[in-house]
Every structure is written in C-alpha cells, then in structure tokens.
C-alpha positions as CSV (number, residue, x, y, z in Angstrom):
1,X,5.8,117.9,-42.3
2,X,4.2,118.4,-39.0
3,X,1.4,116.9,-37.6
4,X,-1.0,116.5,-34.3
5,X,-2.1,112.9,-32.5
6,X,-5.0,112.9,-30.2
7,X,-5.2,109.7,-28.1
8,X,-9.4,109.1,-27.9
9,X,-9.6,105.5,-26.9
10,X,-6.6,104.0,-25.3
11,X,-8.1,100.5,-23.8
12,X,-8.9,97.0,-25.4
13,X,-12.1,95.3,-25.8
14,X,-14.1,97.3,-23.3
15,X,-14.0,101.0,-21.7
16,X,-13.3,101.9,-18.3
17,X,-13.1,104.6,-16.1
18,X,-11.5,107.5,-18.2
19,X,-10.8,105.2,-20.4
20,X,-12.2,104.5,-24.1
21,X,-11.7,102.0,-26.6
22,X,-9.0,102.1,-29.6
23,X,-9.2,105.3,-31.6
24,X,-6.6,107.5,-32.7
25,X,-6.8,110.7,-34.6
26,X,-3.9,112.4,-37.0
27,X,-4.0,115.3,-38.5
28,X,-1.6,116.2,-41.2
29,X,-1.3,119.1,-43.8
30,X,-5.1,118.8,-45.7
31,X,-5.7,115.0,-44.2
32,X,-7.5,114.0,-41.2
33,X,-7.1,110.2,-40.8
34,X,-8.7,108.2,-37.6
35,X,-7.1,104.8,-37.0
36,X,-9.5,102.7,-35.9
37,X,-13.1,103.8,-34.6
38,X,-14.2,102.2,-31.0
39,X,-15.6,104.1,-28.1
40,X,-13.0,106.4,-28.2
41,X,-15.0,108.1,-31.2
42,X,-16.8,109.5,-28.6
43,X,-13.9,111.9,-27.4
44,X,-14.2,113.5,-30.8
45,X,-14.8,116.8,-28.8
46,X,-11.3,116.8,-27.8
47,X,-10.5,117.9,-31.5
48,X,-13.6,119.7,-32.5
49,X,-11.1,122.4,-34.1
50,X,-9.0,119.9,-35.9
51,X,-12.6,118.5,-37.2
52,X,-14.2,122.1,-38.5
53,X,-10.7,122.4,-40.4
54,X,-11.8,119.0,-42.7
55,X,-14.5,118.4,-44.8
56,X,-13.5,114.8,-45.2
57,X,-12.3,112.0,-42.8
58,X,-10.1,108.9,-43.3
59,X,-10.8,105.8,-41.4
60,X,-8.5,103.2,-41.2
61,X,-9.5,100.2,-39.6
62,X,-6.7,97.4,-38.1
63,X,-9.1,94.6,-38.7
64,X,-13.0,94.0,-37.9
65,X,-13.6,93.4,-33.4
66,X,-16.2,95.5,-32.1
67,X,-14.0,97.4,-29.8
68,X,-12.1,99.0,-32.6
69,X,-15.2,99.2,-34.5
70,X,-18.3,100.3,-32.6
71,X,-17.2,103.5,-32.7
72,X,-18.3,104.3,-36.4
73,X,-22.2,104.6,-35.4
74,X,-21.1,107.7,-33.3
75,X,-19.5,109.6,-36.4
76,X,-23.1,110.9,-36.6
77,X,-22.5,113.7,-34.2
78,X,-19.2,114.6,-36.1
79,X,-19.2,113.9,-39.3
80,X,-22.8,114.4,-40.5
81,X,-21.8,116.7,-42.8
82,X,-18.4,115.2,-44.6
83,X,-17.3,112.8,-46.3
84,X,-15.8,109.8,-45.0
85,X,-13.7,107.1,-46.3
86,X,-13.1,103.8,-44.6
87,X,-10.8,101.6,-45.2
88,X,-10.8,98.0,-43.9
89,X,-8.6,94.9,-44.7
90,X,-11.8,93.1,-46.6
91,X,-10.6,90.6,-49.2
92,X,-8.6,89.1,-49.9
93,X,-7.3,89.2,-46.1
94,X,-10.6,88.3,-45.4
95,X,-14.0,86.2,-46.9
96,X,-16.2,89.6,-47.0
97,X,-15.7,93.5,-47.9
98,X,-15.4,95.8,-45.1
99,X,-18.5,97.3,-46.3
100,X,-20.0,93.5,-45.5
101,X,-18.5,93.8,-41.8
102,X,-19.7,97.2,-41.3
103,X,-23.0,96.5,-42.5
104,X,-23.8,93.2,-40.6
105,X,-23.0,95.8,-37.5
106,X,-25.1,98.6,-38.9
107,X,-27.7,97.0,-40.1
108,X,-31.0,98.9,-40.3
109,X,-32.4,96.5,-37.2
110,X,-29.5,97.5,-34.7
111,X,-29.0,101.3,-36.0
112,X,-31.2,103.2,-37.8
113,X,-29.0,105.2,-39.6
114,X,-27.6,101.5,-41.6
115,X,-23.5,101.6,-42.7
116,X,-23.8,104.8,-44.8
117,X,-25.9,107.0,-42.4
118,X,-23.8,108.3,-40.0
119,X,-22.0,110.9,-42.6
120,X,-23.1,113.4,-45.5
121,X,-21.1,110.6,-47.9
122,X,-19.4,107.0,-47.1
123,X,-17.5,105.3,-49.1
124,X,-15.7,101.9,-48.0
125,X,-12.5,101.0,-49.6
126,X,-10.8,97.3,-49.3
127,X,-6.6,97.8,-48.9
128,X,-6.5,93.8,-48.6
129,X,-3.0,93.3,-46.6
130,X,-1.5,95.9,-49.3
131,X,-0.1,99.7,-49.3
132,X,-2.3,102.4,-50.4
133,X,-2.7,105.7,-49.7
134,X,-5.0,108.4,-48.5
135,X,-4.7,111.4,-50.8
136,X,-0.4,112.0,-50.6
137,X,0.1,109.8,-47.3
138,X,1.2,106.9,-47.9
139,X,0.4,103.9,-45.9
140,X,2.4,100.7,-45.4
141,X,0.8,97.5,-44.0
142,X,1.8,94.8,-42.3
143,X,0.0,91.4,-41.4
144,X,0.3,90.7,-37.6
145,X,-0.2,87.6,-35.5
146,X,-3.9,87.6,-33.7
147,X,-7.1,85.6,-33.5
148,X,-8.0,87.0,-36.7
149,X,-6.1,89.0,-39.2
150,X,-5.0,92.0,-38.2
151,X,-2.6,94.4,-39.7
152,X,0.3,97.0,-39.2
153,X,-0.5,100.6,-40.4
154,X,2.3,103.0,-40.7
155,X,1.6,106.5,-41.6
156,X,4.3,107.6,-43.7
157,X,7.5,108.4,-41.3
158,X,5.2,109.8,-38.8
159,X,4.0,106.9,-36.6
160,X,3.4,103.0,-36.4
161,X,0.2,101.8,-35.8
162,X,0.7,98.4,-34.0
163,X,-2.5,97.1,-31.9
164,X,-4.0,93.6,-31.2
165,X,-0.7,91.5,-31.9
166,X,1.7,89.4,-30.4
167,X,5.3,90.8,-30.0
168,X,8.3,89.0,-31.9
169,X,11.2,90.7,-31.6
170,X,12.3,89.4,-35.1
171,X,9.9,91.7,-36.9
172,X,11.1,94.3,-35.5
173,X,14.5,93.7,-36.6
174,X,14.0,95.9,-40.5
175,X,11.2,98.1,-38.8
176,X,11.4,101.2,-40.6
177,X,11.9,104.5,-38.1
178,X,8.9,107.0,-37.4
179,X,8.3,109.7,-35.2
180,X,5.5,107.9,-32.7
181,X,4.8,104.4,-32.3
182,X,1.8,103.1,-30.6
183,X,1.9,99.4,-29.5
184,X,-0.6,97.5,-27.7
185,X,0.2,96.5,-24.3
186,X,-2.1,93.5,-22.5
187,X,0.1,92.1,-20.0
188,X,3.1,93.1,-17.8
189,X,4.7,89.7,-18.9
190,X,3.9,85.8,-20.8
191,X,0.1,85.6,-21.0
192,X,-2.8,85.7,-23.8
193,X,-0.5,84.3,-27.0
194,X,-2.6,86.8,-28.9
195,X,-1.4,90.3,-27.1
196,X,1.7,91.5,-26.2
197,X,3.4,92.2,-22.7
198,X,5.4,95.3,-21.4
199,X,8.2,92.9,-20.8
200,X,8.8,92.0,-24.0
201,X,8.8,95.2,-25.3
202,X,10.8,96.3,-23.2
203,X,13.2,93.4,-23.9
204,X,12.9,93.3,-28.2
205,X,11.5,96.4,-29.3
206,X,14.4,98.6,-31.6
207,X,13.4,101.8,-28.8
208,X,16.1,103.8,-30.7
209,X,14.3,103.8,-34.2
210,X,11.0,105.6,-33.1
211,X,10.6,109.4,-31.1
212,X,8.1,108.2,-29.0
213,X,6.7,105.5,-27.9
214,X,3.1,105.0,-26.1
215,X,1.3,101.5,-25.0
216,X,-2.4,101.4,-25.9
217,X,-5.0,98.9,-26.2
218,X,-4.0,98.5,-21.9
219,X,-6.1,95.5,-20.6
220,X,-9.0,97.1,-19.0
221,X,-8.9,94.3,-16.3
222,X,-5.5,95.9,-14.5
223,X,-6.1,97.3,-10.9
224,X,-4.2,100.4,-10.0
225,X,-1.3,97.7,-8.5
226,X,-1.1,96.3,-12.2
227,X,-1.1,99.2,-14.4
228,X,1.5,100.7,-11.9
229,X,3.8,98.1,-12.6
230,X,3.2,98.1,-16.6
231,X,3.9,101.6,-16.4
232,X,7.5,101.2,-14.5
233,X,8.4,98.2,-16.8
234,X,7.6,100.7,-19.9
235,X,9.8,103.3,-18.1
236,X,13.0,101.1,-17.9
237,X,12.2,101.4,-22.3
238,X,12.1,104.6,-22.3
239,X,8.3,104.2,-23.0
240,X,5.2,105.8,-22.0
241,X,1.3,104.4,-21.4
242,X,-1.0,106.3,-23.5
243,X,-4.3,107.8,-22.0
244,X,-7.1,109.6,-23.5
245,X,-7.3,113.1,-23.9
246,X,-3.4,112.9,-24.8
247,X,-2.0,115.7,-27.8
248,X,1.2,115.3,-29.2
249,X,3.1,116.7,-32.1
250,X,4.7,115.0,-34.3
C-alpha cells in the first residue's frame, strides 16, 4: 500500500522563518489522516489536491500544547465542507475529553466559530493511551516521557509518529519497523530532560529498522551555526531534518 507525507509544520512551540509548527499530513488509499494540527495547518495549500480527493479528514492529536494544537481553528479554510474526526488522548490519559481541551481553546470568546465550527461535521473521539483505528489503518500508541502525557502514534507499517519526548534508547530496542519515522529533535546534545537531542539519536536509535528517517519539532531558537551542526550529527545516522513543504512517498 502506497502512500504520500507532506511535512506542514516542522518546528516546536513556535514558528519561524519558513518554518511552521507540528503538522503532518498522510494520505493513504481512501484516508486522509493529519498528525497533529499547529501552525503548520496553514500550509494546507501544499496538498490542496490530496484535500479535494477526501470528503473526510482524520486528526490525530500526540497530546494537548498549543503548538500542536492551534492549528485546528484554521481547518475553516480547508475543511469547511467535510467531515472531520479528531482524536485526542482524553481520559483516562488525562482528567478531561479532548473535546474539553479543544473547547476551553475554541471557546466562543477566543473564536467565533467554537470547537465544532471550523468543519461541515466534528466529531471528537478519546483513544485514551490505547490502539484504535481510523477506518482500516490501524494505529498503535505508545505513552512517552514529557511534561505532560504524550503519546507514540504509528500508522500501520508506514511511519512512526514520535514528537515531544525524551529519547531512551531502551524503547527502542522492540520498536516495530516502518517505512518513515519522524522524531523530534530539540538539542544537538544533553539539555531540556523533556526533548530529545541529535546525539542521542544518533547514538541509540535502531536506524536499520525504519526507510527514512526525518527530525521535526527542531528548536526554533537554533541559529544557522546550530541547526548546521544538528544537521551533520543527523547525517553521521543516516538521518535527515525535516522542512516544510517536504513530499515523500512512502
């Protein structure tokens, strides 16, 4: 089964120059699914085909910070006229719904539109730290370590979904294989407990088990020396930096 990845919003907590906030779109067979929805939503027009194909759009959400959820009040332009489904971790991974964290956001004083205007039909779905699936895909999920719970999504064999974690090289260890794996990337080396660096990566990451593998969620705070250096680190991996407006096939 083939399918296409556009890289919309490759950089953590806040844009940059050319550079969006986390958001990822798959197509695959009848299925559009977007993994995670922050200001990257707004390069949508980089798969404007891809989107007139669908009537219907998956989101799936990693967990509930703004930067990999702002996103969703832009769907407006794009998905007026579909249906979309978004999926959260909600309870019991956390206290509320994803429809509750969505809403507190949306809410009627800070967007007009409220958590169920920016498409024809929304509908919010809690996976709670389980599988599930979206029509025939399956998806596994897998808690990570962050400042609040955050989870693995893998898309059937076709690519690992990785972001806002730190990096142990002992969960790695049983990963399962698939085609693409995007991993955040925060620091070339020991820094913010929370995120991961190049280096370690680099150092523990089973490279042989995935096709490709891209750094997102880049730390929007690196100078041109800094990202330079992450980006020959990564190379020694065999592994690439992500940046928007990226197509692959998978």
């Amino acid at each position: 089964m083939g399918a296409t990845l556009w890289v919309l919003g490759s950089a953590g907590w806040m844009p940059r120059a050319g550079q969006e906030t986390s958001c990822f779109l798959l197509e695959v067979a009848d299925q559009l699914v977007m993994l995670d929805a922050g200001t990257g939503v707004a390069n949508l027009d980089l798969a404007v085909e891809a989107l007139r194909r669908h009537d219907r759009l998956s989101v799936l959400l990693s967990h509930y910070h703004l930067d990999h959820l702002v996103g969703l009040m832009y769907l407006k332009r794009f998905a007026e006229g579909k249906r979309v489904d978004v999926y959260g971790p909600g309870r019991p991974a956390y206290p509320k719904s994803t429809e509750d964290y969505v809403g507190d956001m949306l809410q009627g004083a800070l967007y007009s539109g409220g958590s169920r205007g920016f498409a024809r039909e929304v509908r919010y779905h809690d996976y709670g730290g389980q599988d599930f699936r979206v029509g025939d895909l399956p998806i596994s999920v897998r808690p990570q370590s962050h400042s609040a719970p955050s989870f693995e999504l893998r898309v059937g064999d076709l690519m690992t979904y990785a972001t806002d974690t730190t990096f142990s090289a002992v969960a790695w260890e049983d990963c399962a294989p698939s085609r693409a794996l995007l991993h955040e990337c925060w620091q070339l080396g020991a820094g913010d407990p929370r995120h991961t660096s190049a280096k370690a990566l680099v150092a523990g990451l089973p490279r042989e088990r995935f096709g490709k593998v891209l750094l997102i969620h880049h730390n929007p705070s690196w100078d041109d020396g800094q990202r330079a250096e992450v980006e020959r680190v990564a190379a020694r991996g065999g592994i690439e930096l992500a940046h928007d407006g990226m197509v692959i096939s998978l």
